[in-house]
C-alpha positions in Angstrom: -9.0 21.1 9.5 -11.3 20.0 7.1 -14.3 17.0 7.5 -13.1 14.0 5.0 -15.8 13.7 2.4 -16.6 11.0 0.6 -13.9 10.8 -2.7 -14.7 11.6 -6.5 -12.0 9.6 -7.3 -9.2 7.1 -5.1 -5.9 7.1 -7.1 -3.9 3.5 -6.4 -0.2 3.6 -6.8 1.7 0.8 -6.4 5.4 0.4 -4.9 7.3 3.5 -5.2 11.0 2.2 -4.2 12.9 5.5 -3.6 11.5 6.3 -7.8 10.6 10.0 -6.6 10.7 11.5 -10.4 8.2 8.8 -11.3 6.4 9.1 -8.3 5.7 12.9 -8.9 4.8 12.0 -12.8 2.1 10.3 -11.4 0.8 12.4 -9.0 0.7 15.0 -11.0 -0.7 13.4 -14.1 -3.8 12.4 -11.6 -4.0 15.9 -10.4 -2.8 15.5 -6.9 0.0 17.2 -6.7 1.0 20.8 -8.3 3.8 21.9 -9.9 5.7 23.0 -6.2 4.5 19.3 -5.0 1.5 20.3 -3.1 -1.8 18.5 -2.9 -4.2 20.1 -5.2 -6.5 17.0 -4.9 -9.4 18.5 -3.0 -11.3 15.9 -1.7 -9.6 13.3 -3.8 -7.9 10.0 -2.0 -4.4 8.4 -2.4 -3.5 5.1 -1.6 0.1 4.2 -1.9 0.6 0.2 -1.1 3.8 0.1 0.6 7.0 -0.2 -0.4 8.6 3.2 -1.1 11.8 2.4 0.6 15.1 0.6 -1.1 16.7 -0.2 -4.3 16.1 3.3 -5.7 18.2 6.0 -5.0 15.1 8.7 -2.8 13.4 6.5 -0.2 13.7 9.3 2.4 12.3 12.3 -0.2 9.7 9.9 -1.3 8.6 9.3 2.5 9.2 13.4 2.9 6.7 14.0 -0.1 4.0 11.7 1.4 4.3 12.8 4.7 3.6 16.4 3.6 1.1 15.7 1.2 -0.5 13.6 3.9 -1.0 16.4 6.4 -2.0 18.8 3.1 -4.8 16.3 2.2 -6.4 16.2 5.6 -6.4 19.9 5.5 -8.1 19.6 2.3 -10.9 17.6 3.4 -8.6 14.9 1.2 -6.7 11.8 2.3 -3.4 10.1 1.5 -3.6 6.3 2.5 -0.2 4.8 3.0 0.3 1.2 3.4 3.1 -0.7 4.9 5.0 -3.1 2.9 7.5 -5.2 3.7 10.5 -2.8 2.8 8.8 -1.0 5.7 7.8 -4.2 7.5 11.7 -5.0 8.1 12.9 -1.9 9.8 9.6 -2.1 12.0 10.7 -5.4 13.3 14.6 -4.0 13.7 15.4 -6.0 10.2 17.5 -3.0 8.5 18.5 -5.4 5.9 16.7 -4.4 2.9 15.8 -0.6 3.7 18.3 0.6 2.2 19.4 2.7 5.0 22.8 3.0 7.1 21.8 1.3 10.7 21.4 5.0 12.2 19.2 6.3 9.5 17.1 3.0 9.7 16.8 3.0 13.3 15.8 6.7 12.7 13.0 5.6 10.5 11.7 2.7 12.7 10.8 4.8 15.6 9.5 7.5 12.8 7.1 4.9 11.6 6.1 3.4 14.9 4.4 6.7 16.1 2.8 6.8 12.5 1.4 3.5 13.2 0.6 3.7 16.4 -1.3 7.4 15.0 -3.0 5.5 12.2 -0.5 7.4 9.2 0.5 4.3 8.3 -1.8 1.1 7.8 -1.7 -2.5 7.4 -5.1 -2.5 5.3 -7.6 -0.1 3.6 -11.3 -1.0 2.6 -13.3 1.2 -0.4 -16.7 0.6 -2.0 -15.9 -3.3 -1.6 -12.6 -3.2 -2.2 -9.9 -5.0 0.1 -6.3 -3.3 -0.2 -3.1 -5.0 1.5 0.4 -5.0 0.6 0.7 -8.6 -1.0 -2.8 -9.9 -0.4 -4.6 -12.1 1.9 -4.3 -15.7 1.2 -7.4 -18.3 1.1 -5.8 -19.5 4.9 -5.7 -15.9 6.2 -9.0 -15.5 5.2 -10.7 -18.2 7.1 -8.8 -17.1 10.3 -10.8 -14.1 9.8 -13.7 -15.2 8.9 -13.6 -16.8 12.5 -13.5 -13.6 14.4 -15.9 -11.7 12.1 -20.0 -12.0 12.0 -19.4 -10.5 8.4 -16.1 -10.9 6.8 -16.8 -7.8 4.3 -13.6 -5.9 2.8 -14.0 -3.2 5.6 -14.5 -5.6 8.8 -11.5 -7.3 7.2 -9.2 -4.3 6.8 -10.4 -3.0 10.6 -9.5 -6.1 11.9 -6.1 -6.4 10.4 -5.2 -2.9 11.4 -6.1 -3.5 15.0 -3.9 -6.9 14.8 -1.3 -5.0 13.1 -1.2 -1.7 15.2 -1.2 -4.1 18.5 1.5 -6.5 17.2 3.7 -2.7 16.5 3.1 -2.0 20.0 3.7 -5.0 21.9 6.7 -5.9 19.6 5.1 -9.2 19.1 5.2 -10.7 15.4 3.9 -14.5 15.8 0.6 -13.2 13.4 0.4 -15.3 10.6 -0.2 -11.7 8.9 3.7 -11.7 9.4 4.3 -15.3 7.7 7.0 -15.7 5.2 6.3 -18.1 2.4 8.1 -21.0 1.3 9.2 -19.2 -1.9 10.8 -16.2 0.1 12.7 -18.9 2.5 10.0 -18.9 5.0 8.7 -21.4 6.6 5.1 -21.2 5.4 3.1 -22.9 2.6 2.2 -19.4 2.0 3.0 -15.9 3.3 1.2 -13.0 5.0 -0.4 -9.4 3.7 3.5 -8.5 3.2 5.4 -11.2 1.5 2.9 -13.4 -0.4 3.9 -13.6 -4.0 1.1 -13.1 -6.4 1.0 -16.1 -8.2 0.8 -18.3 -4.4 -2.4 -15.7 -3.7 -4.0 -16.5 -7.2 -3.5 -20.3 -6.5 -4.7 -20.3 -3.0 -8.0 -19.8 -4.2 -11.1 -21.0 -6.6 -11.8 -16.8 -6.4 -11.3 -14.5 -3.5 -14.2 -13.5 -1.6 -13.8 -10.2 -1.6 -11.9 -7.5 -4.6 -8.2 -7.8 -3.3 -5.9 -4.7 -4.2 -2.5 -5.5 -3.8 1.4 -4.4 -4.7 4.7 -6.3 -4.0 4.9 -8.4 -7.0 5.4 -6.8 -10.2 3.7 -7.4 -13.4 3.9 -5.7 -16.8 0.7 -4.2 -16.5 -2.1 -3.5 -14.1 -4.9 -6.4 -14.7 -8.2 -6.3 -13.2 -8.5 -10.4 -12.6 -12.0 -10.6 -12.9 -11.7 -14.8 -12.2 -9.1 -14.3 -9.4 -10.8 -10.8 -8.5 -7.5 -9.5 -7.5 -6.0 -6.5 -9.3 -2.2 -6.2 -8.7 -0.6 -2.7 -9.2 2.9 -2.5 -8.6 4.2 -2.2 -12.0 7.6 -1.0 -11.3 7.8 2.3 -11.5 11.1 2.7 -12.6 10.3 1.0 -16.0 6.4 1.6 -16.2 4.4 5.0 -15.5 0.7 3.5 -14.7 -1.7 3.8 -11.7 -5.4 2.6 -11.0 -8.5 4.8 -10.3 -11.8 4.1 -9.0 -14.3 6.5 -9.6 -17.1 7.4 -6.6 -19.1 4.0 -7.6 -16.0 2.0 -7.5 -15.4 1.6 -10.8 -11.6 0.8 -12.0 -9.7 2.7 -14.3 -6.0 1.8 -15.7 -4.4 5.1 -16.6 -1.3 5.4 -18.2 1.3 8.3 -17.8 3.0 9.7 -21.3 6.5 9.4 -21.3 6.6 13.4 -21.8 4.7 14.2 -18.3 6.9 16.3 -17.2 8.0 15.7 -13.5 10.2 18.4 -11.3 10.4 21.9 -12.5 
């Protein structure tokens, strides 16, 4: 296996939900993929937000696809990044609800994604060149309950911190985090929700600004904005209606691209 190096380029794509013609459109319009669906990245980096599973019809090739490109990319000196959302969230806390799955299939997943959890595959949060990436964001509350366990509350002390929280709570099977709150607006109980359910517009308004550049998927726009007053940049766009993913070039620099309806996706 190959040392990671430090990325020319980190390609964000936003929630995937079983869209696996899309998905491959993208990666191979950002030269990750080839034509037989192998990573040809090179020392390139993925991050995928969460949300791959439900409401379209190829959750379980789409998780197929990024767990062999995963293993490719490390190879590769490469990585693929894969965040949990909370279509992924649910069957993790044995809510098969809205997987999409029969009860086997989803109780096959769970324990499938526990050992990637437990392994570091699958993440909570991810940290680049200042960057803070979570499924739906951390909220202005979330944020000062870090702030009180961190000397420096930087994007990458936050995104440790919330992985270790995260990867214990998986473990332990304990969920009272307020990582794991449910908003108001979703028919939780909480003003406002954790890094898997917060809506986007709740984020925006729990802050003047956020105090680090947030990332985040779950609520879909039109179009990817960077928020330069929020600094928040969401990316799910919906793939089944909207081909478009974010880069950031090796200075952290971001990039909307958008994907020509004539990319052509399986051969």
């Amino acid at each position: 296996m190959q040392t990671q190096k430090n990325p020319k380029r980190v390609v964000v794509v936003g929630d995937v939900h079983g869209q696996f013609d899309p998905f491959v459109k993208i990666l191979r319009h950002a030269k990750l993929i080839d034509g037989q669906n192998n990573w040809c990245g090179g020392h390139d980096r993925l991050v995928q937000m969460g949300d791959i599973f439900d409401r379209g019809p190829f959750s379980r090739k789409v998780d197929d696809l990024l767990d062999t490109i995963q293993q490719q990319a490390k190879t590769a000196g490469g990585e693929v990044v894969r965040l949990v959302g909370n279509h992924e969230l649910e069957p993790l806390l044995s809510n098969f609800v809205i997987s999409g799955f029969s009860k086997e299939e989803a109780q096959f997943m769970r324990e499938k994604m526990t050992r990637q959890v437990l392994c570091g595959d699958l993440r909570a949060a991810y940290a680049y060149k200042g960057y803070l990436f979570t499924h739906a964001g951390v909220t202005h509350k979330l944020y000062r309950i870090f702030k009180m366990q961190l000397d420096e509350p930087s994007s990458n002390n936050l995104a440790v911190l919330i992985n270790l929280i995260f990867k214990e709570s998986i473990k332990h099977e304990f969920f009272k985090h307020p990582i794991f709150n449910i908003s108001i607006h979703r028919k939780g109980v909480n003003r406002f929700g954790g890094i898997f359910w917060e809506d986007l517009d709740d984020l925006v308004s729990s802050y003047p600004a956020s105090p680090v550049w947030q990332i985040v998927g779950h609520t879909q726009v039109v179009h990817i904005v960077v928020d330069k007053t929020a600094r928040i940049i969401p990316v799910d766009v919906g793939l089944h209606r909207k081909l478009q993913y974010l880069v950031l070039d090796e200075t952290g620099v971001p990039k909307i691209v958008d994907v020509p309806d004539d990319q052509p996706a399986e051969n």
